[in-house]
Every structure is written in C-alpha cells, then in structure tokens.
C-alpha positions in Angstrom: 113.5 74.0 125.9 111.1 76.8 124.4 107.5 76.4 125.0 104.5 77.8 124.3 100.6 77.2 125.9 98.2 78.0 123.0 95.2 79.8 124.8 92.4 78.3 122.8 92.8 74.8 122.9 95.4 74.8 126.2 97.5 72.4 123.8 101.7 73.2 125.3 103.6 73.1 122.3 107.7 72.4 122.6 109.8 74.3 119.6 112.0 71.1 119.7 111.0 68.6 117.2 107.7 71.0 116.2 106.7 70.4 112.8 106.2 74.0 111.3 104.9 74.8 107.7 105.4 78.5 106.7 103.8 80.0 104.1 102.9 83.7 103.0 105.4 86.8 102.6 106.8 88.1 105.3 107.4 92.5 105.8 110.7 92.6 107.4 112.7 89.1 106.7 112.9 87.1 104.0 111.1 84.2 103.6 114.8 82.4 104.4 115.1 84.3 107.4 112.0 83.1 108.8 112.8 79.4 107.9 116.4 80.1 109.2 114.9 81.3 112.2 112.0 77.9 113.4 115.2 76.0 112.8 117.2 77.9 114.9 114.6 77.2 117.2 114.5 73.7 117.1 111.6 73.1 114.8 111.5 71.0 111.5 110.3 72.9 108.8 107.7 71.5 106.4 106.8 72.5 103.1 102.9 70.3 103.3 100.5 70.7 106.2 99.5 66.6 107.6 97.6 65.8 110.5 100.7 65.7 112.2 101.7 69.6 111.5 102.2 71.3 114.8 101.6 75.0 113.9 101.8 77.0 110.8 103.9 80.4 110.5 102.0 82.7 108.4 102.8 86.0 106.7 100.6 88.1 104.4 99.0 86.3 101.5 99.5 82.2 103.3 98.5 79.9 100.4 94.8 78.7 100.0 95.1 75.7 99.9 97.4 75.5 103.5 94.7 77.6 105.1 92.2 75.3 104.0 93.8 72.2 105.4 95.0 73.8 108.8 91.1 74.6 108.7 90.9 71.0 108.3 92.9 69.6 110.7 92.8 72.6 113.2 96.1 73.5 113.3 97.2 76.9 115.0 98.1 79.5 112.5 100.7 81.9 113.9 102.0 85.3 112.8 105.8 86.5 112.9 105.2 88.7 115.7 103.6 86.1 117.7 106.3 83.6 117.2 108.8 86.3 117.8 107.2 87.2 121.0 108.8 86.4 124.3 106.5 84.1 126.1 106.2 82.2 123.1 110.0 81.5 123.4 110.6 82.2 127.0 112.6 78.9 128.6 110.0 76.2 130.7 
C-alpha cells in the first residue's frame, strides 16, 4: 500500500481509501487524467473539501473557495509533481 509521511505535520497518509479533492488546471494531463490517476491509486475522489478531506491535488488556478477551506481545516495542498513523485508512492 502507497504511503506517504507529510513533513510538516508528520501525519502518514495511505493512498487507499484517501479522500482527495482536485481542483485547478493541470499543464500536461487533463483534468480526467489526473482524477483517473488518485483512483488508480486507491483514493476516492471528492468534488467538496470536509473536515474529513485527506489532501487536495492542486494545479494552476485551484478554486478560492477550496483553498479557503483547506486553509480552514488544514488540509495538505499537493501539486502533480509531488503526488507523481516516487516517495510519495513508493510501497511501505
């Protein structure tokens, strides 16, 4: 199962079962790819950010209002690159 430690709060996240939100426009993939992909991955994709949102995937331009609320609630606010990176999907 994919894994990832987020350095500022030490919080281990697990893709499986993640709650992701993703919002913005992304340079390389469509926004379908990137949805395609967190499922691939194991994570339920969300279209509203709740207290119970694990991280949000973010491209250029992420909504206001979502940025306001993972403010909020202090949710982590990824880019592609950094979900796309290895140790953020390496095995645990």
């Amino acid at each position: 199962m994919a894994s990832r430690t987020d350095a500022s709060s030490g919080r281990r996240f697990r893709l499986k079962g993640c709650r992701v939100v993703v919002t913005g426009k992304f340079q390389n993939k469509s926004r379908l790819d990137v949805q395609l992909l967190v499922i691939k991955h194991g994570c339920t994709l969300r279209r509203d950010i709740s207290q119970r949102t694990s991280f949000i995937l973010a491209g250029a331009r992420p909504g206001v209002s979502k940025m306001k609320l993972a403010a909020k609630f202090k949710i982590p606010i990824y880019g592609l690159t950094d979900f796309l990176k290895k140790d953020f999907l390496a095995k645990s």
